[in-house]
Backbone bond lengths (Angstrom), bond angles and torsions (degrees), N, CA, C in turn:
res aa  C-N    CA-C-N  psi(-1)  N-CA   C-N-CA  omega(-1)  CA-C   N-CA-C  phi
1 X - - - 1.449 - - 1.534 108.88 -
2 X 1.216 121.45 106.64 1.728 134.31 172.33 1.418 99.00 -37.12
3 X 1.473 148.07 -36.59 1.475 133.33 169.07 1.319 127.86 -53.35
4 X 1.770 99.83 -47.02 1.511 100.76 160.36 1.409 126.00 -71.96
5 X 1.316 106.03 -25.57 1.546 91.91 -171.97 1.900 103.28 -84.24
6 X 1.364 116.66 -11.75 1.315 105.22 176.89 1.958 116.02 -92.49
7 X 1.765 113.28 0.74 1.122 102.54 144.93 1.498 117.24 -77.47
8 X 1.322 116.95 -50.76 1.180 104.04 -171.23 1.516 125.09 -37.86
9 X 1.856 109.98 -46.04 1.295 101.65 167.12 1.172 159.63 -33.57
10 X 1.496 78.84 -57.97 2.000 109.84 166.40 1.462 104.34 -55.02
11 X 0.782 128.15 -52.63 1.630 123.74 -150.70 1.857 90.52 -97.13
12 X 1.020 117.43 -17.12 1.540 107.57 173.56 1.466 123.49 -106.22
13 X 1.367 111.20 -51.01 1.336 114.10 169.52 1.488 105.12 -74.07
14 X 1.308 114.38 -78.85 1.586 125.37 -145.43 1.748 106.61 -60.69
15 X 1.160 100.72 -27.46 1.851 90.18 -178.68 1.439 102.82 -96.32
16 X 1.281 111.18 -47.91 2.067 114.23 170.78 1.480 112.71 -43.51
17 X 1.173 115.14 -61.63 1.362 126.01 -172.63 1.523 109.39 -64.74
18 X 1.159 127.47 -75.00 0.944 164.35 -154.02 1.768 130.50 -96.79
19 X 1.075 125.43 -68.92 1.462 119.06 159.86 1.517 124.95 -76.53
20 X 1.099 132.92 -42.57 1.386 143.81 176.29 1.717 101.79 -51.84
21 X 1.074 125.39 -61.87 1.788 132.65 174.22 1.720 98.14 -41.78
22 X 1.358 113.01 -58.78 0.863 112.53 -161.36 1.779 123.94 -67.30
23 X 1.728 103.91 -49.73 1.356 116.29 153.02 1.383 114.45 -21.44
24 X 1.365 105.00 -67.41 1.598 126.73 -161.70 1.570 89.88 -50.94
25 X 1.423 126.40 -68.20 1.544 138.05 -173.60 1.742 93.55 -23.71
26 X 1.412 101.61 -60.64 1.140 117.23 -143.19 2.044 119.14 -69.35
27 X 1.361 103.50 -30.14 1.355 129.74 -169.16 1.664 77.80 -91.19
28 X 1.089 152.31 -60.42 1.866 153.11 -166.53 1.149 92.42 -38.94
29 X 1.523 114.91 -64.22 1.493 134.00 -149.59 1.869 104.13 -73.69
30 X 1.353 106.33 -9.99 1.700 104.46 -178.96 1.853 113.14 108.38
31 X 0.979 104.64 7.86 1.683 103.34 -151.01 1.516 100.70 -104.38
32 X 1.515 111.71 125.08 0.840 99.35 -147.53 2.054 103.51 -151.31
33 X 1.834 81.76 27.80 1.519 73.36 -176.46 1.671 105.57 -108.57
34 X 1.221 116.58 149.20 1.215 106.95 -179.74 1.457 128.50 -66.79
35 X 1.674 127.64 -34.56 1.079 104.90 142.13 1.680 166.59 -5.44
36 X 1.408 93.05 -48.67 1.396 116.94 174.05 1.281 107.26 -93.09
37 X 1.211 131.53 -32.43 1.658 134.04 157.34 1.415 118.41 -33.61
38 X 1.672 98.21 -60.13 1.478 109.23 -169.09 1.744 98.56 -65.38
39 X 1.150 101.59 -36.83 1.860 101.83 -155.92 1.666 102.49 -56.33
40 X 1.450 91.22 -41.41 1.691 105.64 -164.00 1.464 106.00 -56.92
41 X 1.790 111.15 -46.55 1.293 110.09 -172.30 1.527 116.81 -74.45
42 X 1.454 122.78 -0.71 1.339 121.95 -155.40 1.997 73.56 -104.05
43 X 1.224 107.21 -42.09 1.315 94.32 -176.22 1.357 140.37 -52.12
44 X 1.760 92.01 -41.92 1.829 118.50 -179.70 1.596 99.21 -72.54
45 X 1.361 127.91 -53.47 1.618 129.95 160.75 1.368 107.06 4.92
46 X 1.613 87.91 -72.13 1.669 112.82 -150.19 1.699 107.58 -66.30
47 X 1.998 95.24 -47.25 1.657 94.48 161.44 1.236 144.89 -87.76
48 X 1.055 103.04 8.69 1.726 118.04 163.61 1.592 110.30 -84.63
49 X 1.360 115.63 -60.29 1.392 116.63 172.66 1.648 107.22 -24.39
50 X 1.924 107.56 -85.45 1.238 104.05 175.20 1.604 137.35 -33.11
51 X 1.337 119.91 -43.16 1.199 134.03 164.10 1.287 132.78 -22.96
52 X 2.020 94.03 -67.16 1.193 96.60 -167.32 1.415 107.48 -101.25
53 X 1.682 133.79 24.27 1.007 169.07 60.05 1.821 101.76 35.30
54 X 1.115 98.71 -95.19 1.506 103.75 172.22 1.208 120.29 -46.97
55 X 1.145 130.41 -27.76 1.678 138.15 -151.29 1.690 99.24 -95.66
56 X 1.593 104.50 -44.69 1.488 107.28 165.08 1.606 129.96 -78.07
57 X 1.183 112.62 -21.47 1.496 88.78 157.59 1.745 110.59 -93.15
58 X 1.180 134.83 -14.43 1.491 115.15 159.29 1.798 123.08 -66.72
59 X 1.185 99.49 -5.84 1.737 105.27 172.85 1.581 92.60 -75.79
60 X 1.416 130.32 -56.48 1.434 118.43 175.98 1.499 140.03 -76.07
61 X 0.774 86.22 -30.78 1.624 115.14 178.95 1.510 112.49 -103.20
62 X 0.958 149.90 -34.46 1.592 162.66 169.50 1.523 124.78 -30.58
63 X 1.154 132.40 100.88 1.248 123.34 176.98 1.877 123.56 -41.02
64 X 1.594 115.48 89.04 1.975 81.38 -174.28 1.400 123.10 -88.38
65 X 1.390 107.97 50.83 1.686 123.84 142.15 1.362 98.79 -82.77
66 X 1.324 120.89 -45.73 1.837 109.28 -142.93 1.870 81.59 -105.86
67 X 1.206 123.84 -34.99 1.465 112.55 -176.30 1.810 99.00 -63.36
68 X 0.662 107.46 -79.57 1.655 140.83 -135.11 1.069 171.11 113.27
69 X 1.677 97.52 4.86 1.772 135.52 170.53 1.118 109.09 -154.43
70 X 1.313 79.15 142.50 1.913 91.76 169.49 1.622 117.04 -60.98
71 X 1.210 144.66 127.64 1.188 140.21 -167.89 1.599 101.41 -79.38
72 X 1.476 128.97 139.80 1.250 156.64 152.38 0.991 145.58 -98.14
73 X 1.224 142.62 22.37 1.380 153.21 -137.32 1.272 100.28 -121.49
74 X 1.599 112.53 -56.23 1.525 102.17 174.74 1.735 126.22 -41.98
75 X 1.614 86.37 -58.26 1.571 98.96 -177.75 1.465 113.68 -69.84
76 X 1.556 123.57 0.01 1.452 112.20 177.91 1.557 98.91 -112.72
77 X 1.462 111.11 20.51 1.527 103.14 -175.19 1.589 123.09 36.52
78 X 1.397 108.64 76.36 1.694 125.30 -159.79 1.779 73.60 -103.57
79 X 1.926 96.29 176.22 0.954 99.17 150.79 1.553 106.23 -140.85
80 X 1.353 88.35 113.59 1.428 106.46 -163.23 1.809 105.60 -102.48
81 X 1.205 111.58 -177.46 1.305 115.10 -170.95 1.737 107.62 -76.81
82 X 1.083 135.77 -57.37 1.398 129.29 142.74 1.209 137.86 18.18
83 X 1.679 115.09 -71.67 1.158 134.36 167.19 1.332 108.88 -54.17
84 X 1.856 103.49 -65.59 1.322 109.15 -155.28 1.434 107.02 -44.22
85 X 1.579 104.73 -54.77 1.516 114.77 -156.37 1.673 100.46 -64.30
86 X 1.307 115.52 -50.41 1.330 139.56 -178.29 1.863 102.89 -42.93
87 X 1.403 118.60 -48.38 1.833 105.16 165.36 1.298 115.27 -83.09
88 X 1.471 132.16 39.69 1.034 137.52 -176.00 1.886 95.15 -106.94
89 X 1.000 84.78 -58.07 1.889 119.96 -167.13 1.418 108.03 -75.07
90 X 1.441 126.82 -29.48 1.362 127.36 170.69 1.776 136.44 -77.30
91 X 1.216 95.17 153.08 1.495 99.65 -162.45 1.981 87.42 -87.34
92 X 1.398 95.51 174.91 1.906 93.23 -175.87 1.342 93.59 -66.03
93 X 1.643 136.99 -61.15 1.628 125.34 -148.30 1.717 98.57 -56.40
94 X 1.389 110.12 -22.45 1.873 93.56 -179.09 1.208 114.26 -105.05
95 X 1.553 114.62 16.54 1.538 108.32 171.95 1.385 89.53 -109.10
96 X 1.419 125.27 -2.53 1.794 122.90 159.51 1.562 119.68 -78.19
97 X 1.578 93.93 -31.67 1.363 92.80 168.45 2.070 115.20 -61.87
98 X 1.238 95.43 -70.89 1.865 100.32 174.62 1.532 108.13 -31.81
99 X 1.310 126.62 -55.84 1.537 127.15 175.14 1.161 117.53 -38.74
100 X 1.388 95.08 -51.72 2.008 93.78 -175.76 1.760 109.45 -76.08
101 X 1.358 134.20 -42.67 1.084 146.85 -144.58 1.555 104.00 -115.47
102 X 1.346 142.74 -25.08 1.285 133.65 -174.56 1.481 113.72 -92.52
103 X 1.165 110.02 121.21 2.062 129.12 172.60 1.386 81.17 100.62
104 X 1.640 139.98 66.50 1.422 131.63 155.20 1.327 80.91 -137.82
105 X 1.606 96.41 142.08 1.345 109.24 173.80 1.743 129.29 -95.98
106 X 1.556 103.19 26.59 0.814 125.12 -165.81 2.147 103.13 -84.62
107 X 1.242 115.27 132.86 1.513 107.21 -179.49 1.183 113.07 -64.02
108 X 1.447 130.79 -15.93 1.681 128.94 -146.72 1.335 79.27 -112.72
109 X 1.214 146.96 3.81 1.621 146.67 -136.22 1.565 83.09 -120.75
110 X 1.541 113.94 -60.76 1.419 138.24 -123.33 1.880 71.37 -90.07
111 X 1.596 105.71 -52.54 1.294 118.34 -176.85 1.860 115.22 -16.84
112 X 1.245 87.23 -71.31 1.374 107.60 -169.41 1.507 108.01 -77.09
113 X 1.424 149.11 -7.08 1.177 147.51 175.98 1.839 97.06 -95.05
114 X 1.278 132.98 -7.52 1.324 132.89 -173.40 1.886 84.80 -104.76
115 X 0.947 128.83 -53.36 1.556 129.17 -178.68 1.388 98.02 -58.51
116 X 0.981 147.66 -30.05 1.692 132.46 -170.25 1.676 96.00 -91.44
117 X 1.634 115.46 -41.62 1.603 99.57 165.03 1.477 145.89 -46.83
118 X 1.175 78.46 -36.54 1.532 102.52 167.79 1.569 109.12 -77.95
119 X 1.096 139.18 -98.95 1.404 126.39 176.61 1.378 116.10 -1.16
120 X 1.366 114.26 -35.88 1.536 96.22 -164.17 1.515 114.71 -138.86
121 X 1.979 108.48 23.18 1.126 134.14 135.74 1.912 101.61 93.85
122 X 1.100 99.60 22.35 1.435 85.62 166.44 1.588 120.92 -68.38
């Protein structure tokens, strides 16, 4: 469900990654109005979301020459942006497919959960 997976974000990527560094910058530097607090975090939100957005479909899809890891998410049963969006968009026989085949670490498993993305354009 894209609700959960966009708390999860926020509170993992977008403020860890992303707003908290920045805060921190920001309180060093003297700054100290709340305004600029809020702005920053509405900002980092917005770029963390996207981010880690991007980061999950290059875990599946991703070259790991040009990434730098092999992507895992399928086989660790994440809930990554993919999925979420991906049971949005699916018909039941391919949300039977994901049931049977997603968090197995099997390649022919992984196989067929990258073929239903595709079909239906995540």
């Amino acid at each position: 469900e894209m609700k959960t997976y966009n708390t999860i974000v926020e509170f993992k990527t977008a403020y860890y990654s992303f707003y908290l560094p920045l805060a921190c910058g920001m309180v060093l530097g003297g700054v100290d109005k709340e305004e600029a607090f809020e702005s920053c975090k509405e900002i980092c939100v917005e770029m963390g979301t996207y981010f880690q957005a991007q980061d999950d479909y290059l875990d599946c899809f991703g070259d790991p020459e040009v990434i730098g890891k092999i992507g895992t998410d399928i086989e660790d049963n994440k809930c990554g942006w993919l999925i979420c969006k991906g049971l949005e968009k699916m018909n039941e026989a391919q949300k039977k497919t994901i049931q049977e085949n997603y968090g197995k670490k099997d390649p022919s498993c992984v196989a067929k959960i990258k073929a239903v993305y595709r079909v239906i354009d995540v």
